[in-house]
PAROKE-586220 format. One record per residue (C-alpha): residue number from 1; residue in three letters; x, y, z. Coordinates in steps of 0.001 Angstrom, whole numbers, plus 500000, padded with zeros to 6 digits. Layout:
N
{i: NUM; aa: Ala; xx: X; yy: Y; zz: Z}
...
% end
This chain:
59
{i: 1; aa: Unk; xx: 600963; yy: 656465; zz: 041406}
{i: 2; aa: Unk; xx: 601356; yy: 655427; zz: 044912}
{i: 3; aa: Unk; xx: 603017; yy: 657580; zz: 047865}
{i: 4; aa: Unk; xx: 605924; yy: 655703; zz: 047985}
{i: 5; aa: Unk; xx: 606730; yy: 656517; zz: 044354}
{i: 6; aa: Unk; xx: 606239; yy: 659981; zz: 044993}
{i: 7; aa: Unk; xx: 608139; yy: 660283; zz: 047641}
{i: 8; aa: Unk; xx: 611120; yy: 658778; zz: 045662}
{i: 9; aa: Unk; xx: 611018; yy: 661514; zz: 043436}
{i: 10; aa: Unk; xx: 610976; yy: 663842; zz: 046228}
{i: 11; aa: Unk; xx: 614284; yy: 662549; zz: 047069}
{i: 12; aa: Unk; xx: 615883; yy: 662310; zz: 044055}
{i: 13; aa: Unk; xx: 615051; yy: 665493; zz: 042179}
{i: 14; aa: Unk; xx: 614492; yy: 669059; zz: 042558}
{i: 15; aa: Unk; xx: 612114; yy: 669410; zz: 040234}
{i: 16; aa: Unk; xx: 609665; yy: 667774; zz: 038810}
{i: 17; aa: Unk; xx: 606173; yy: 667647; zz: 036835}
{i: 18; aa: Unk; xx: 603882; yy: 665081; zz: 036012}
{i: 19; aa: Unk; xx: 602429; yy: 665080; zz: 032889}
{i: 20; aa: Unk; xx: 598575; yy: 663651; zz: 031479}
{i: 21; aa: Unk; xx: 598936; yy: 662786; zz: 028262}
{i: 22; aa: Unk; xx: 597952; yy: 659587; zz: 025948}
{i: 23; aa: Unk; xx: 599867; yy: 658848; zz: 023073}
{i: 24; aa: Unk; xx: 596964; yy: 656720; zz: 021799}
{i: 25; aa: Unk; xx: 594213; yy: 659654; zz: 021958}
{i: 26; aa: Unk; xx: 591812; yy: 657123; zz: 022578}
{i: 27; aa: Unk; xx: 590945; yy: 653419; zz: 024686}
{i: 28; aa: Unk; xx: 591423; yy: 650665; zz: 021840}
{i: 29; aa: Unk; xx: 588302; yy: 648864; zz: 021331}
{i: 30; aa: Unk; xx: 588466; yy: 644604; zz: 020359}
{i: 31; aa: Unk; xx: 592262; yy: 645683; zz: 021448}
{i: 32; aa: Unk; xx: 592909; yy: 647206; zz: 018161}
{i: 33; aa: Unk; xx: 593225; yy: 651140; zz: 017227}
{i: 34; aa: Unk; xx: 591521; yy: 652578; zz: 015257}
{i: 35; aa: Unk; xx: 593915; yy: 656125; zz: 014629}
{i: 36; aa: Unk; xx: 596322; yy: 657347; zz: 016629}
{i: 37; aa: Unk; xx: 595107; yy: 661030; zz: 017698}
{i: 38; aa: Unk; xx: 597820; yy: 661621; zz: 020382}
{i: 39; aa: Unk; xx: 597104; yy: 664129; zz: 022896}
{i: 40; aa: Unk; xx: 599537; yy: 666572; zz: 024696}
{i: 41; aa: Unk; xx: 602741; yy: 663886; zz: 024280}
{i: 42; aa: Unk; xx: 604806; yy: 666928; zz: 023712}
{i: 43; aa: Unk; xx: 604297; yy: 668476; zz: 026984}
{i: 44; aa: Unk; xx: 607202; yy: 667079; zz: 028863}
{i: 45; aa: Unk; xx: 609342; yy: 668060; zz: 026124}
{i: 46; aa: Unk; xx: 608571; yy: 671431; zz: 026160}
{i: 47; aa: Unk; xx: 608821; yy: 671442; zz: 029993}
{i: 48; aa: Unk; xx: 612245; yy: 670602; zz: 029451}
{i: 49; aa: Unk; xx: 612989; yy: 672778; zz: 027063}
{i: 50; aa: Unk; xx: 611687; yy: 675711; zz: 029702}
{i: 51; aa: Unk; xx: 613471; yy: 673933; zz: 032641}
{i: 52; aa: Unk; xx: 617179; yy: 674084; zz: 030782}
{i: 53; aa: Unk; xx: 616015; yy: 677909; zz: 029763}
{i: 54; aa: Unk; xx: 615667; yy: 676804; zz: 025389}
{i: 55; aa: Unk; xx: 612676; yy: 678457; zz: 025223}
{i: 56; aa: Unk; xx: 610473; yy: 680356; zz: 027557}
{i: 57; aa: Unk; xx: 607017; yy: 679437; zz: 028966}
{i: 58; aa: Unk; xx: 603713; yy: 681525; zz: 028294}
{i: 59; aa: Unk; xx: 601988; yy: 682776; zz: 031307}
% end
């Protein structure tokens, strides 16, 4: 992600996370998967979740 982007959504929200995740788990190899094994796609979710006070976050 570029500056520019960034500073978009420095002006249009008040806050905001980014999130690593891969909903693959894994680079497909011949462009075919072998399993899906996602990793950490919930993450924004539950950020959400926290941010609109359904649930609260573990220290």
């Amino acid at each position: 992600m570029g500056a520019e982007f960034n500073n978009k959504v420095r002006t249009y929200f008040n806050s905001y996370r980014y999130f690593a995740m891969s909903p693959l788990g894994k680079a497909p190899v011949n462009n075919r998967i072998e399993r899906l094994s996602p990793l950490r796609i919930e993450d924004p979710l539950l950020w959400l979740f926290n941010q609109f006070q359904f649930i609260e976050a573990k220290n």
